[in-house]
C-alpha positions in Angstrom: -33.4 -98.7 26.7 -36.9 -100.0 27.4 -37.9 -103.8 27.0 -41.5 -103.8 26.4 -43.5 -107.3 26.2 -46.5 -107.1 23.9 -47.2 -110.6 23.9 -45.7 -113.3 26.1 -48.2 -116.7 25.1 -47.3 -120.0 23.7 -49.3 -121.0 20.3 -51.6 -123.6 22.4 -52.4 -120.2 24.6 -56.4 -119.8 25.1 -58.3 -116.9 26.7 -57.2 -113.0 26.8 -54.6 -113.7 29.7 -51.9 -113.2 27.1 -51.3 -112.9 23.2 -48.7 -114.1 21.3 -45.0 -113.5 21.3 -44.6 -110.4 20.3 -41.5 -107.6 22.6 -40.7 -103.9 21.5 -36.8 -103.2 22.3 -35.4 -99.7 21.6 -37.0 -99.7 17.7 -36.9 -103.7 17.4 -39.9 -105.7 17.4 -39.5 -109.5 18.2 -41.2 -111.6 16.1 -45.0 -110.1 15.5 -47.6 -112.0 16.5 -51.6 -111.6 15.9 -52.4 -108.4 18.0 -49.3 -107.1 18.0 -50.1 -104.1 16.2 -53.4 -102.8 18.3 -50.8 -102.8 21.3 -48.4 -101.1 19.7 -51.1 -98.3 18.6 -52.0 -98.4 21.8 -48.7 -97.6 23.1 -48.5 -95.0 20.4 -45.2 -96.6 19.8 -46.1 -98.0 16.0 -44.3 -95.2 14.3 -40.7 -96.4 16.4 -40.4 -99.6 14.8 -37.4 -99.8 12.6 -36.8 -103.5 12.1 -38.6 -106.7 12.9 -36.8 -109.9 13.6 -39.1 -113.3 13.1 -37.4 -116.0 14.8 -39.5 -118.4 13.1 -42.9 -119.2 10.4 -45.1 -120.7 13.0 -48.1 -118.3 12.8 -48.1 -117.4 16.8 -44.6 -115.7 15.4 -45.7 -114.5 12.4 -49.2 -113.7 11.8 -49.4 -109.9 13.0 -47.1 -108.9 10.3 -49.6 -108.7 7.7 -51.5 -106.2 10.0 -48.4 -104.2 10.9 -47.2 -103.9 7.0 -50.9 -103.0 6.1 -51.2 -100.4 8.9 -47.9 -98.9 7.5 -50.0 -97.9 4.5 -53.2 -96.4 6.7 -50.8 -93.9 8.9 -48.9 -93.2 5.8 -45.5 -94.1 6.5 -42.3 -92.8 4.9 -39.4 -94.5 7.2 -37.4 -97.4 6.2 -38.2 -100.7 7.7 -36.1 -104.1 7.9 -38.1 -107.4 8.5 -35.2 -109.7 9.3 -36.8 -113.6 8.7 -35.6 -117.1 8.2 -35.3 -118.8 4.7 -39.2 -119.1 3.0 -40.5 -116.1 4.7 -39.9 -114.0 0.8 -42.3 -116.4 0.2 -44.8 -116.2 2.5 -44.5 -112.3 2.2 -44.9 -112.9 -1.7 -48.1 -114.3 -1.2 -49.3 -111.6 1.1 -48.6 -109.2 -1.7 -50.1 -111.0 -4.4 -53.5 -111.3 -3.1 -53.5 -107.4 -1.7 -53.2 -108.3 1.6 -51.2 -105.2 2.4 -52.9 -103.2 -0.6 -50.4 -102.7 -1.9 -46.2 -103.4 -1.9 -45.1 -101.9 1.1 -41.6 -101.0 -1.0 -43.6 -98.9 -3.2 -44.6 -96.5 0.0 -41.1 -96.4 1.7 -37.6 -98.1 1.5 -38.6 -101.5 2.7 -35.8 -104.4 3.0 -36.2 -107.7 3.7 -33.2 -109.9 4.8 -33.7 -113.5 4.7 -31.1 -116.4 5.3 -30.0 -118.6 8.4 -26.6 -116.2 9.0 -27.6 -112.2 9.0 -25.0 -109.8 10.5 -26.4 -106.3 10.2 -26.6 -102.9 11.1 -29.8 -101.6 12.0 -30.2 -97.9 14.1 -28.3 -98.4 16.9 -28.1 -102.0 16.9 -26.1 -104.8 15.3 -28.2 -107.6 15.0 -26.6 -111.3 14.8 -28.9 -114.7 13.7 -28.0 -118.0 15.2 -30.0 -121.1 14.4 -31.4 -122.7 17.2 -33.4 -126.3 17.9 -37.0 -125.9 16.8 -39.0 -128.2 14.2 -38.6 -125.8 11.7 -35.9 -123.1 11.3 -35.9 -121.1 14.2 -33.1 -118.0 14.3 -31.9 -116.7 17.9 -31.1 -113.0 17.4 -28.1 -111.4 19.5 -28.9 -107.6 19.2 -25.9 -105.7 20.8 -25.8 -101.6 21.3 -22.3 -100.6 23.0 -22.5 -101.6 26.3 -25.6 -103.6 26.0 -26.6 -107.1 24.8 -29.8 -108.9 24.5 -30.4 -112.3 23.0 -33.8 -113.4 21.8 -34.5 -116.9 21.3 -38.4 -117.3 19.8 -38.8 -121.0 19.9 -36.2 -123.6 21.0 -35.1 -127.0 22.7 -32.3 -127.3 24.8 -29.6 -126.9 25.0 -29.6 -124.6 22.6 -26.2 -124.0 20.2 -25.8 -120.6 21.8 -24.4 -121.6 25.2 -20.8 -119.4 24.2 -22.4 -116.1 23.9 -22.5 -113.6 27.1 -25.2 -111.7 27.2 -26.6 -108.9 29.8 -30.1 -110.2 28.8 -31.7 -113.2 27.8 -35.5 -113.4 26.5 -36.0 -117.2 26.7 -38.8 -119.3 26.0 -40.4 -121.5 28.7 -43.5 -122.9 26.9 -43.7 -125.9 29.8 -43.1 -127.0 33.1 -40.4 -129.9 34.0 -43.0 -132.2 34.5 -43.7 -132.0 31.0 -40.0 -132.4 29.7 -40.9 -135.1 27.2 -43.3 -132.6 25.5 -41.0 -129.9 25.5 -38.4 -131.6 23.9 -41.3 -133.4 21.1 -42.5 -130.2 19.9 -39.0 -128.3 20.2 -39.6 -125.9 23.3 -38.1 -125.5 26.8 -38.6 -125.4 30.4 -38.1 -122.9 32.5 -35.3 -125.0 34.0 -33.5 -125.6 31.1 -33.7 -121.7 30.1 -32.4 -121.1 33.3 -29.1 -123.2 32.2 -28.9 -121.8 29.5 -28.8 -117.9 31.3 -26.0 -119.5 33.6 -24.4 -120.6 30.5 -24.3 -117.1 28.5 -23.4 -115.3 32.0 -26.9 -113.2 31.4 -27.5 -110.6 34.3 -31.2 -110.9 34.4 -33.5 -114.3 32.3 -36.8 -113.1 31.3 -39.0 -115.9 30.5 -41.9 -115.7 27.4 -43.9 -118.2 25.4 -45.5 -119.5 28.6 -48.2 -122.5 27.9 -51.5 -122.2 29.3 -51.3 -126.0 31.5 -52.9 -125.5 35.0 -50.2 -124.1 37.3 -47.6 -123.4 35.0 -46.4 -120.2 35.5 -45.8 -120.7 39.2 -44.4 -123.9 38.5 -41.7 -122.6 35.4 -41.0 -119.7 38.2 -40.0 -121.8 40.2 -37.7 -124.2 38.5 -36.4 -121.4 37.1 -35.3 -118.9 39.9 -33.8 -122.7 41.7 -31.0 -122.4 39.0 -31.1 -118.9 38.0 -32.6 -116.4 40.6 -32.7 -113.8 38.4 -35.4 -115.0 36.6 -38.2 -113.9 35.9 -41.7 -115.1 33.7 -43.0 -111.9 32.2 -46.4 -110.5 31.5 -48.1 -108.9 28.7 -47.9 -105.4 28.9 -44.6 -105.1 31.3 -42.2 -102.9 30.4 -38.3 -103.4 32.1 -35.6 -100.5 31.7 -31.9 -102.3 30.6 
């Protein structure tokens, strides 16, 4: 199974370093945010997504979707796809529609399915996919996606510590949007540092913490490394473009 990080940027990220949070995982993309598409073309992996998870509505989470669901139409697609969202994304999605963003309903192309709520529990290819809430400003959902012997759990954006700390996981993609030093502002605007995703690997028994939603403060990557791998050596902060065999 191949982890594949499209985007790995915070919302406040500026420049081409990185793009926003965006990860491919055996058919699953992870939240979709602007660019997200392009790379998956690029990857020629576009026609693999089944499903899409958004953790949350803040647009670095969000705002590719309209792309992808638009692009579905240009390459002519006849799959089924699942877009897995948080309460008021029907909404959002509505919207979208209504003004021909995509050109046209995406569920009049192919079977297309939307599942919205705080509590999803379903079965999508080879996964089963599990929501928990997490600690953001708004509604943010973890996703725990499990495949026989294999378990990843996906954050998107969250304080800590988080209300997952009882699930064991091999994986864990955690946010680490800033630096210890800037604790206070992690915990104002609902994020993490790498420190306190660390914990929160030690906590869910994870074999390997991959770090994503880095900010874009002078020296923070080396800094959130750091932190991080002093709790939890496994861990790692992640790049666009890197791909990781679980």
């Amino acid at each position: 199974m191949q982890l594949h990080f499209l985007g790995t940027g915070a919302g406040n990220f500026r420049g081409d370093r990185r793009h926003p949070s965006s990860a491919l995982l055996g058919g699953v993309l992870l939240d979709c945010g602007a660019g997200a598409t392009g790379r998956l073309h690029d990857l020629g992996q576009f026609e693999s997504v089944d499903a899409v998870l958004i953790s949350h509505l803040h647009t670095d989470h969000v705002a590719g979707l309209s792309d992808l669901l638009l692009h579905t139409l240009i390459t002519g697609r006849r799959r089924p796809l699942t877009v897995v969202a948080p309460p008021g994304f029907k909404s959002l999605l509505d919207a979208i529609v209504r003004v021909r963003g995509t050109v046209v309903d995406p569920s009049e192309l192919y079977p297309f399915t939307v599942l919205e709520g705080e509590s999803i529990d379903a079965k999508i290819g080879p996964w089963r996919i599990r929501s928990v809430p997490l600690d953001h400003t708004i509604v943010n959902l973890g996703y725990l996606l499990s495949n026989g012997d294999l378990s990843v759990f996906y954050t998107g954006d969250t304080r800590e510590p988080s209300p997952a700390p009882e699930l064991p996981v091999d994986y864990l993609i955690h946010e680490a949007t800033f630096a210890d030093r800037h604790a206070p502002l992690a915990r104002e605007y609902g994020h993490s540092t790498g420190s306190q995703a660390a914990a929160a690997a030690v906590r869910m028994r994870a074999r390997r913490l991959f770090l994503n939603h880095v900010g874009d403060l002078p020296g923070s990557d080396e800094e959130i490394s750091r932190e991080a791998r002093a709790v939890f050596p496994d861990a790692l902060v992640v790049e666009d473009h890197q791909r990781f065999d679980l």
